[in-house]
N, C-alpha and C positions, 0 to 999 in steps of 0.2 A: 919050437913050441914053447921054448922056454921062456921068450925074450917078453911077447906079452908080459907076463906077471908080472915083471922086474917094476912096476910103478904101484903095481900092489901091494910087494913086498917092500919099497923104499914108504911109503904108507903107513904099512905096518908098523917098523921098524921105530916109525917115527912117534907112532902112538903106545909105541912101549915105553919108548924112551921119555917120553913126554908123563905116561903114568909114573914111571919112578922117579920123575927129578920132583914132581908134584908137591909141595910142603903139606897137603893134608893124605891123610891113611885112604887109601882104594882098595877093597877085597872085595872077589870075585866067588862064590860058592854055589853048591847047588842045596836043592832042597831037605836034605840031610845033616846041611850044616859043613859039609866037607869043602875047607878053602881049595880053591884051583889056582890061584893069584893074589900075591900081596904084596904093594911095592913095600920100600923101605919106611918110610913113614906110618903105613899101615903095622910093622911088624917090630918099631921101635914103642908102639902106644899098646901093643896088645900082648908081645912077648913075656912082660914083665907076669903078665895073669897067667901064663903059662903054669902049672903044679908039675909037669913033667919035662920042660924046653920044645915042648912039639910047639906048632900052630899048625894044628891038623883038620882040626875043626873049631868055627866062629861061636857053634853053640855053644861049645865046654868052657872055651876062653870064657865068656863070658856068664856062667851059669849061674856064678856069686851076685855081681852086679846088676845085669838083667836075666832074671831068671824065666821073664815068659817071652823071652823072643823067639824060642821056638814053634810056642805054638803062635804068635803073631803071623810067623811066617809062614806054615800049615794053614791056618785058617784061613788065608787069603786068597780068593777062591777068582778072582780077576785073570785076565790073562797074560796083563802088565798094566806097571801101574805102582805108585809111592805106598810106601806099608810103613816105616816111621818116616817123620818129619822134624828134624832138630831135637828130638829126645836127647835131656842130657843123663846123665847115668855117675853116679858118685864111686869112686873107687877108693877104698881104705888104705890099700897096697898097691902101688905106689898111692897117696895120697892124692887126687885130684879127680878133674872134672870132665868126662868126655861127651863132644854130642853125637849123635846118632845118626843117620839117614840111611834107611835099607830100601832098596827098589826090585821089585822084580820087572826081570828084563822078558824071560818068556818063561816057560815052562820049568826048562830046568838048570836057569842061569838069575841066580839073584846077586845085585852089588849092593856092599856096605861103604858108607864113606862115615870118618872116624876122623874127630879132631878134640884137640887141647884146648879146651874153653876154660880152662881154669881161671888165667889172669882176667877174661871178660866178662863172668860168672861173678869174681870177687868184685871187679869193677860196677858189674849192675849193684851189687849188693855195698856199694859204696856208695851210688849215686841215691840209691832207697834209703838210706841210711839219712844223709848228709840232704833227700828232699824233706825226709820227717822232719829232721832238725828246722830245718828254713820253717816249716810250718809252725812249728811251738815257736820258732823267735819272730817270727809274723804277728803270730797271736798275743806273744807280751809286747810288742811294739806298739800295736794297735791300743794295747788297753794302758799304756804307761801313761801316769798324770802327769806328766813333762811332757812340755809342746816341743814333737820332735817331725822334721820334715828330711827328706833323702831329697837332694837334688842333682841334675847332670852337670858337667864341666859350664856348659854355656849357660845354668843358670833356672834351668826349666824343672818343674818339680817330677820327679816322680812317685813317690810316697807321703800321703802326709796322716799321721795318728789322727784317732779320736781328739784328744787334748788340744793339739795341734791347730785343728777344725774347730774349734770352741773358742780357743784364744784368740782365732782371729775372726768371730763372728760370721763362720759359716757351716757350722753346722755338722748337716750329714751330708755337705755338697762334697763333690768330687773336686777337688783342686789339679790333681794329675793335667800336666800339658801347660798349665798357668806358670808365667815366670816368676820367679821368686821378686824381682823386682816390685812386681806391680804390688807388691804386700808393702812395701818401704818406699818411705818417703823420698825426693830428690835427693841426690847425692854429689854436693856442690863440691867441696871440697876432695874429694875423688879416695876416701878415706877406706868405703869400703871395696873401690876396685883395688886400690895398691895392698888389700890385706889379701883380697882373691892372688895376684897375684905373685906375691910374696911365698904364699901359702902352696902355689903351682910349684915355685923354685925348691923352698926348702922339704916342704910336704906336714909343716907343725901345724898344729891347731893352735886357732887363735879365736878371742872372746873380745868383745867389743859393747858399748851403749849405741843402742840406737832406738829410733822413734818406729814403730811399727805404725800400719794404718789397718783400719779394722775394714770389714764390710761394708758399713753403714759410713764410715768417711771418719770414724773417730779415730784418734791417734793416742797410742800410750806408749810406756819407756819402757826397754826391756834392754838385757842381755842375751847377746847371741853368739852363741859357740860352735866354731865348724871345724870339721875336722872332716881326713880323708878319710873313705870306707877302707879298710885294710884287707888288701887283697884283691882289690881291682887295679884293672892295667891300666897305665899310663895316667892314671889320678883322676877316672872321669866321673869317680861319683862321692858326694858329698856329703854328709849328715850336717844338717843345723838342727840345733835345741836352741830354742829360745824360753826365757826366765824372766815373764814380766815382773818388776823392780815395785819392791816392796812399796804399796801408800798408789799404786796405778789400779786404775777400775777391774782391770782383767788377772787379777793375779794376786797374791802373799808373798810371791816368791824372796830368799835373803838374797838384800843388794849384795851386787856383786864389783867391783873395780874391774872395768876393758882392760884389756891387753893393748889394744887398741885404740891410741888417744888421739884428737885435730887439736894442731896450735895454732887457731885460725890470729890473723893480723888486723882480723875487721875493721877492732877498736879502734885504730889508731888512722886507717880508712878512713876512717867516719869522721873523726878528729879532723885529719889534714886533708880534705878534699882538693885542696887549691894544691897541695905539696903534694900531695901523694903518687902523681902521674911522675914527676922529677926524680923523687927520692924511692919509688917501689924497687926498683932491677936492686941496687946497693942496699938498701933494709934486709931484701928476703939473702943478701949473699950475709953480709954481718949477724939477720938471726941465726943462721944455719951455723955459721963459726962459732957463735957465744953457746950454742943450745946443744951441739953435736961432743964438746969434751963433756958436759955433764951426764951423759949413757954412760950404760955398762957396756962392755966390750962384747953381747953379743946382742945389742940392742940396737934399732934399724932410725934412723931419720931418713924421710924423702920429703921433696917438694910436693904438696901437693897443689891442686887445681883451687881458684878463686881466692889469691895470696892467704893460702894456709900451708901449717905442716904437718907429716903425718908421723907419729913415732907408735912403734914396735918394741914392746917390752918383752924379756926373751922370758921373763921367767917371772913367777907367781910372788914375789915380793911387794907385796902393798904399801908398808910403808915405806920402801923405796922409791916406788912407780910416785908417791903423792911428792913424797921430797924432790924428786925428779921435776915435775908438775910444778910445783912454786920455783922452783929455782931457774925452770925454764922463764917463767914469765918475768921472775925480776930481771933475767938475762935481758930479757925484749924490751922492756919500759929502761932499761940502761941504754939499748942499742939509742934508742928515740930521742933520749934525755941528752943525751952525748956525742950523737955523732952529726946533728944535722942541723945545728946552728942554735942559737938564743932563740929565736923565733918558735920553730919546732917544739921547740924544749918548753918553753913558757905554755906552749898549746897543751903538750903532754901533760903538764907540772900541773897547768889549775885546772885539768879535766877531773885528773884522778883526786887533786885537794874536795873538790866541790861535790 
């Protein structure tokens, strides 16, 4: 007679054992408040409330912190059936936060289940916190006189100010989803992909002149400064402020010197059309030679696209970045003057006389 049960009691067994490895609190009482069952977890969150070391009864545990739980549980006139649901409950001693769930199972068996919401209690109350915040810096974004735009890694905008919408002659339009490009002109000489780029590698902000295009097809001169948002993963989101350039229809803004300069070769393009196709490969290696010992040592030269170059100033030095600037060009009309014959030289010599 015996042998039947044995699947009942390995059941059992199972469901005891499975109540006490449980990481949340399980207590079993009847409608007096008298516990019948409490695994370990239950009885590590509620011992402490103890005034005597009993846990004898759920109601006394708890009479400080929830003090109408007993008539919650009286009053419940169901036959089963949820009576709290995630109630959380503050405790002074120890310090922290518990939630609640009480069920009546039938008449004279009700279960409580009892967990430590403290660290996700603090955490809601960190996300609340930190959504306020985003709201007020939303708000002064939105209303800042500096044309300021957020954009993603590839280019596409996601935010752009009030100011922003003004400077470029659209208004209360939504730009969200428009690429940043189609605001700027071609970009022949590839000046400001290699600053995108640069920017990827090291992660600095860099400022630059460039030609903006408006709405309506007009174009003015501005400064634009980008930088990485701080604090997003793997560098995928942008801020540019742009600074239309003092004496440009859209703006007052104080001229400012780029970081970011093109030494384009045009002139001299234009110059030797017949020479040019011969002499470009060896011009662009000798500019790069004469033009790369005049940088500071954290300052970037690249080739850039449509025989130009691109130089990277590391650091806010104006009248460096300008002497930099002239001394590169006598570099280049030296390269011309000197290295590619009498002919060349005479082209160079009476372009720039006349």
């Amino acid at each position: 007679m015996d042998a039947p049960a044995a699947p009942d009691d390995a059941s059992y067994e199972t469901l005891i054992e499975f109540l006490y490895l449980v990481p949340i609190g399980i207590v079993k009482f009847g409608p007096d408040g008298a516990i019948d069952m409490a695994n370990p977890a239950a009885a590590a969150l509620l011992m402490p409330l103890s005034r005597d070391g009993e846990m004898a009864n759920i109601f006394t545990l708890l009479d400080r912190a929830a003090p109408d739980l007993r008539d919650h549980v009286q009053r419940f006139q169901e036959p089963a059936g949820r009576i709290l649901d995630q109630v959380t409950v503050s405790l002074e001693e120890p310090r922290c936060t518990l939630m609640l769930d009480v069920t009546r199972i039938n008449a004279g068996t009700f279960m409580a289940v009892v967990q430590n919401v403290s660290e996700l209690t603090e955490a809601r109350r960190e996300v609340m916190r930190r959504t306020e915040a985003q709201r007020m810096l939303a708000s002064v974004f939105m209303h800042l006189s500096t044309p300021v735009v957020v954009v993603r890694q590839d280019g596409f905008i996601l935010l752009a100010n009030a100011a922003f919408q003004k400077a470029m002659g659209y208004g209360g339009s939504n730009l969200q989803g428009l690429h940043i490009d189609a605001l700027l002109p071609p970009d022949p000489a590839g000046a400001v992909r290699a600053a995108r780029a640069q920017q990827m590698v090291d992660g600095k902000p860099f400022q630059m002149e460039i030609t903006a295009i408006g709405k309506d097809g007009s174009r003015f001169q501005a400064v634009k400064h980008a930088a990485i948002l701080n604090g997003t993963s793997d560098r995928q989101v942008r801020v540019l402020t742009l600074l239309p350039v003092c004496g440009s229809r859209r703006g007052v803004a104080e001229p400012t010197v780029a970081q970011v300069r093109t030494l384009s070769l045009h002139r001299y393009r234009d110059l030797l059309p017949d020479d040019w196709p011969r002499i470009v490969q060896r011009a662009t290696t000798l500019v790069e030679d004469a033009v790369r010992p005049l940088l500071g040592p954290a300052d970037i030269l690249k080739r850039g696209r449509d025989d130009s170059f691109i130089l990277w100033f590391a650091d806010d030095d104006e009248a460096r970045r300008n002497l930099v600037l002239v001394r590169a060009a006598q570099a280049v009309h030296r390269v011309f003057v000197t290295e590619f014959g009498r002919r060349v030289a005479q082209a160079v010599t009476g372009a720039i006389a006349a």
